[in-house]
N, C-alpha and C positions, 0 to 999 in steps of 0.2 A: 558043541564046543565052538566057540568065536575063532572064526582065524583072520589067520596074521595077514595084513595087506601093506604092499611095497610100492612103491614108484619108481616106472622102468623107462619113463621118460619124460622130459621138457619143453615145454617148448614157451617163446616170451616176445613182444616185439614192444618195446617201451620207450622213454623217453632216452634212455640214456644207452638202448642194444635193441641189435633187434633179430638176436639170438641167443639162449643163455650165455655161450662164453663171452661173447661181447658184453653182456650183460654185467653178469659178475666182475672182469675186469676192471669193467669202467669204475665198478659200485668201489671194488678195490684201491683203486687207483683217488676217488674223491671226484672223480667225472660228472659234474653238474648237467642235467637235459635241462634246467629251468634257464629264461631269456626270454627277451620283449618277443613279445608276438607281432609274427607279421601276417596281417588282416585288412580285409578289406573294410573291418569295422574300428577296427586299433582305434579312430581319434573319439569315438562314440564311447569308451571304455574310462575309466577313473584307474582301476586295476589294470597293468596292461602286460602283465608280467602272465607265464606260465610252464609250462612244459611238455609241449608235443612231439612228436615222434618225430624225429628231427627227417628231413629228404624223404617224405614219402609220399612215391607215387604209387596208384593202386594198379596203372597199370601194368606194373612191376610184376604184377601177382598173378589178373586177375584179365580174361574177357573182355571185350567191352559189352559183349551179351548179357555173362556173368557180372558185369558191375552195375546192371540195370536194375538187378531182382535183392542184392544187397549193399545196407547200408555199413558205411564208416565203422561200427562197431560189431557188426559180423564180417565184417571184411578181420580185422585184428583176429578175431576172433578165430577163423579160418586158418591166416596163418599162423599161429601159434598151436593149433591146434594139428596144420602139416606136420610141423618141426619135429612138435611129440610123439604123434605117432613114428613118424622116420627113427627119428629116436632109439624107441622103443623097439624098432624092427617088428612091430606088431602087424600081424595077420589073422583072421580069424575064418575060421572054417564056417561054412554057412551053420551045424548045428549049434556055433560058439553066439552067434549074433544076437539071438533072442536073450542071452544073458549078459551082454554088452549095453552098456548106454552110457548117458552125458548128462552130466549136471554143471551150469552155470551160470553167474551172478552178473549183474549188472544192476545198474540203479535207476538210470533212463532209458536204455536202449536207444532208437534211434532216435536221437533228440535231433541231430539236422534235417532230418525230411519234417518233423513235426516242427521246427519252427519255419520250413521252407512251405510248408501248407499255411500256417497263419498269416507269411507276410502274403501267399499269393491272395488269399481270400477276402484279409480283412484291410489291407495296404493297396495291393494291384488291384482288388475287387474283380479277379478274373471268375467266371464259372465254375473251374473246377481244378481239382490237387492231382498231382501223379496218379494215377490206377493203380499202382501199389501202394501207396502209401502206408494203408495199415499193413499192410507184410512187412515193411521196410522197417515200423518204430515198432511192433508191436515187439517187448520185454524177451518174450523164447525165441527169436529168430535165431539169434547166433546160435543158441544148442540144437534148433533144429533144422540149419543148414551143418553141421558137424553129424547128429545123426543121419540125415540123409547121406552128405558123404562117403563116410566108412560103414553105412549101412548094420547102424548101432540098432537094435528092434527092440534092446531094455528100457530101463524106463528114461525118458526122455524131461529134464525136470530144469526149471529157471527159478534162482530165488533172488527176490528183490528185497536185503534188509538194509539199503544204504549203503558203508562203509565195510560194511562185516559182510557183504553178501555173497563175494566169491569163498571166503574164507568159510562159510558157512557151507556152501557148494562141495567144498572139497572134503569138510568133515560129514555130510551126509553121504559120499559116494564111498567114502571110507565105511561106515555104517553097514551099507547095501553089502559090501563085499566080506565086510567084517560077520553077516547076521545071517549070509547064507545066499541071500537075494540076486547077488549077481557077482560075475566072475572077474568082470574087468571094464574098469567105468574112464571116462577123458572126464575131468575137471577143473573148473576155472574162474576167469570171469573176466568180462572186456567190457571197456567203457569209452566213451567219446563224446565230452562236455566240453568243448572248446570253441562252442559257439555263441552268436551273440546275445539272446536268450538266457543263455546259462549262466554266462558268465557275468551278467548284470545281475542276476536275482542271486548269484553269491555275494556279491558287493553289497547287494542291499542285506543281504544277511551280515556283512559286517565281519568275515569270519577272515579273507581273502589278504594277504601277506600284502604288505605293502614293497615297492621296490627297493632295494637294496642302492643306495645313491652313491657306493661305488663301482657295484659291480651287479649285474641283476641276477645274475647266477647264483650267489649269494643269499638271495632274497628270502628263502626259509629256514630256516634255523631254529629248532626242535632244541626245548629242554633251555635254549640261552634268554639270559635274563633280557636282553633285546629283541625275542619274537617278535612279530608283529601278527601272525596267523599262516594259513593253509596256502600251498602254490596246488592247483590245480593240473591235474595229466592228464592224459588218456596214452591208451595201450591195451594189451590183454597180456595173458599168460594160462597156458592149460599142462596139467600134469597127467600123464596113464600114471593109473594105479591097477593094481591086480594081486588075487589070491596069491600070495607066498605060494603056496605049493606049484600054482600051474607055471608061474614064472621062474622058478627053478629048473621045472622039466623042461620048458624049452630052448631056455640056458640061455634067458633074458639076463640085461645088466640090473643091477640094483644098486639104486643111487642111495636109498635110506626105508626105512619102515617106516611106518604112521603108528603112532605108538597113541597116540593119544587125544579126543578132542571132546571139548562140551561146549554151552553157549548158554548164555542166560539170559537175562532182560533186567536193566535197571530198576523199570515201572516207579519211578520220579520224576523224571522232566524229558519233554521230547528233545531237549538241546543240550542241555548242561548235565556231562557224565557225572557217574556215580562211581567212584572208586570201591563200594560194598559191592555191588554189582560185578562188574569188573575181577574182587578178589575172588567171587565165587564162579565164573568161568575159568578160572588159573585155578584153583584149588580142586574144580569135577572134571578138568582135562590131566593132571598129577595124580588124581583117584584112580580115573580110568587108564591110565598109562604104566598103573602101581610102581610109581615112581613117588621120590621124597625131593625137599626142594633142590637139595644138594646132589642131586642126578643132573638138574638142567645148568649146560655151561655156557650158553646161550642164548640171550631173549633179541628176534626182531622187535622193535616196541612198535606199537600204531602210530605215537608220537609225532603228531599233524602238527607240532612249532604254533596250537592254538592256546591263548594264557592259561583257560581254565583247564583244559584236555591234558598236556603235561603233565600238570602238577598232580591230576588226580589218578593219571597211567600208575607215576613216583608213585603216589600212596599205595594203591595195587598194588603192587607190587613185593612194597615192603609188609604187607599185609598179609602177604600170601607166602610168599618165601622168609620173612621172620630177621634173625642175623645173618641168614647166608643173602639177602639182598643185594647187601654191597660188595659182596664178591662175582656177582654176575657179572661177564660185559655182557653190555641193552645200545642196542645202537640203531639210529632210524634211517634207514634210507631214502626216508621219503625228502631226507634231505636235501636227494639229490634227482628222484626222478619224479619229485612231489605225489599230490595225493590222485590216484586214480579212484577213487569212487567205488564204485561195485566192482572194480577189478581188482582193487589195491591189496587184498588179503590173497589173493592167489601171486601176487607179483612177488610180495613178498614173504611168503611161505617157500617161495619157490628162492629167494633169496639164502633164505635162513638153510634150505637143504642143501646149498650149493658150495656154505658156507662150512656147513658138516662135514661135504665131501671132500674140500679142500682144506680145512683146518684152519681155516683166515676167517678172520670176523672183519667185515664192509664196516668206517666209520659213521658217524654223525660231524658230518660237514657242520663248516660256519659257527662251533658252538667255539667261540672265545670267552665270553663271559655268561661261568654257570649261573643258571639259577638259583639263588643258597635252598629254594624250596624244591629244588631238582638234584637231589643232591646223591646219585648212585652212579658207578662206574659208565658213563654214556659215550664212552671211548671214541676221543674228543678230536676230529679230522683227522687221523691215521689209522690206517685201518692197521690189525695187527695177524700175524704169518708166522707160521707152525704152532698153534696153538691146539691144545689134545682138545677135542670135541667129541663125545660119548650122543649128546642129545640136545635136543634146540626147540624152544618153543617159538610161534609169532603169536601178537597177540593181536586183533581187529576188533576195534569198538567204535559203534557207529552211532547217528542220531537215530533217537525214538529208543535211545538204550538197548539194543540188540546188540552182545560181545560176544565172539566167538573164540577161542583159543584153539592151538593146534599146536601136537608136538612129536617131532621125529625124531628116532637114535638110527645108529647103525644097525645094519642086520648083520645077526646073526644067525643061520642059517642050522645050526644045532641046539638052536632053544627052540623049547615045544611051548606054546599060549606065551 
């Protein structure tokens, strides 16, 4: 018999918080983290707009012993990953550890020590890179400085599908606990592209938000017939999930159940979604949730403010949920704390549950003029307060066509499967 798995804690360090209450707040509030970047590469840049984690130092955090052996995006990773567990008040008995692990997504991992190796090499022409180097970029570091950490001994797993990869991360750790495999898993995904590398070979993809000429904060605007493209973040965010039953006995809090998730693949084009695609990850996460459309009263959308990506979320959408579409609010946040990459579907998943918790739905900033081809409830710069919330999907779709969907209701603690 599958059982029931909960989330007993958060943790989130983003553009716009860098704790969930701050988090949510700000999302509440219409608190933009996007703004000119200040770099030492800024004038080298065409795109110079973005959204990083506003004042952070890693000293803050970390060592300086410890900040030698990791990078930028296991540093995020780390803490958000403190947060949740604290959270959570989670403890595990040495016999509990072996059925404990961590799964988490990211897209490049440590992309600053890798382009800090290229410029020494092939720029400096110096002899040789960090001695850490590959520990430092290589894709599983952040999950496996979390399990050494808290001395996680289950399976220890990193998934790189792009866009959907932490969102992916969370719906397989759901899976593990769901299927028997393990009893209580940290999941996520953290990302740190905000270097000069990265941020030029988006430009040359052409996908990259132009600035906003009054205001830069402004600068992405999801679903409005003014888009211009994607603002770029970095951040992490990790959730504890755990068996229903064991979290009950030891009178853990419960922020929401995992009610549901699938993922599918476009298999059309490595760039340009497929909304077919798309409807059939929202239609096998609804199956598996045995839920109807009219169960979900709230969708995060992916909703990256890119021309073609919008339009095709819209179609999804109305694809999958039918007449009751336009009764959804779908609201993007990435509005406001732009797109993290491989972390972006655990940021906001973790959004959308926070949203459950508190009954507020987070707006979509900046959208003044709809798209008439965007044309569903995208609850339009205010966010809206006491609104009944049963269950919430987010959705994450990524390039190379990998969508993942994810959806949580409340627990209830007297229903059996």
């Amino acid at each position: 018999m599958a059982r029931r798995v909960v989330i007993t804690g958060l943790g989130v360090i983003s553009p716009v918080g860098k704790n969930p209450a701050e988090f949510f707040d700000n999302l509440m509030a219409g608190r933009s983290g996007v703004r000119r970047l200040q770099t030492d590469f800024i004038d080298k840049l065409s795109i110079r707009i973005g959204a990083p984690v506003a004042d952070y130092n890693p000293a803050d955090y970390f060592s300086r012993i410890k900040l030698s052996g990791i990078e930028r995006f296991s540093q995020f990773a780390l803490i958000a990953a403190e947060q949740a567990v604290k959270d959570a008040q989670l403890e595990l008995a040495e016999h509990e550890r072996p059925r404990a692990g961590v799964t988490m997504g990211t897209g490049m991992g440590g992309a600053s020590t890798l382009e800090e190796g290229y410029v020494e090499i092939f720029q400096r022409e110096t002899p040789r890179v960090k001695p850490l180097s590959v520990l430092l970029t290589m894709n599983n570091a952040a999950a496996s400085h979390i399990s050494i950490n808290y001395q996680l001994q289950g399976s220890n797993v990193t998934y790189s599908t792009a866009c959907s990869s932490s969102a992916i991360a969370i719906g397989e750790a759901y899976r593990q606990i769901r299927d028997g495999y393990a009893d209580v898993m940290l999941a996520g995904g953290s990302e740190a592209l905000l270097t000069h590398g990265a941020m030029k070979a988006w430009e040359a993809l052409r996908t990259l938000a132009l600035e906003d000429e009054q205001d830069a904060s402004a600068s992405c605007k999801p679903f409005s017939r003014d888009r211009s493209g994607l603002v770029l973040g970095e951040g992490a965010a990790v959730l504890v999930l755990e068996d229903a039953e064991r979290a009950i006995r030891r009178g853990a809090r419960i922020y929401a159940e995992i009610a549901g998730y699938d993922s599918s693949s476009d298999a059309s084009h490595i760039t340009k979604p497929d909304a077919a695609g798309q409807t059939r990850a929202i239609l096998n996460a609804l199956r598996g949730a045995q839920m109807q459309p009219q169960d979900i009263h709230y969708i995060n959308a992916h909703g990256t403010a890119t021309l073609v990506g919008d339009i095709q979320e819209t179609e999804a959408i109305k694809q999958a949920f039918g007449e009751h579409a336009h009764s959804i609010p779908v609201s993007s946040t990435k509005s406001m704390h732009g797109h993290l990459m491989g972390a972006t579907g655990a940021v906001e998943f973790m959004a959308a549950v926070l949203a459950l918790q508190h009954n507020a739905i987070p707006p979509t900033t900046n959208l003044h003029q709809p798209d008439p081809e965007c044309d569903l409830d995208y609850v339009p710069n205010q966010g809206r307060r006491n609104v009944e919330l049963n269950a919430v999907m987010s959705n994450s779709f990524a390039f190379g066509g990998s969508n993942a969907v994810l959806i949580a209701k409340r627990f209830d603690p007297g229903l059996n499967g």
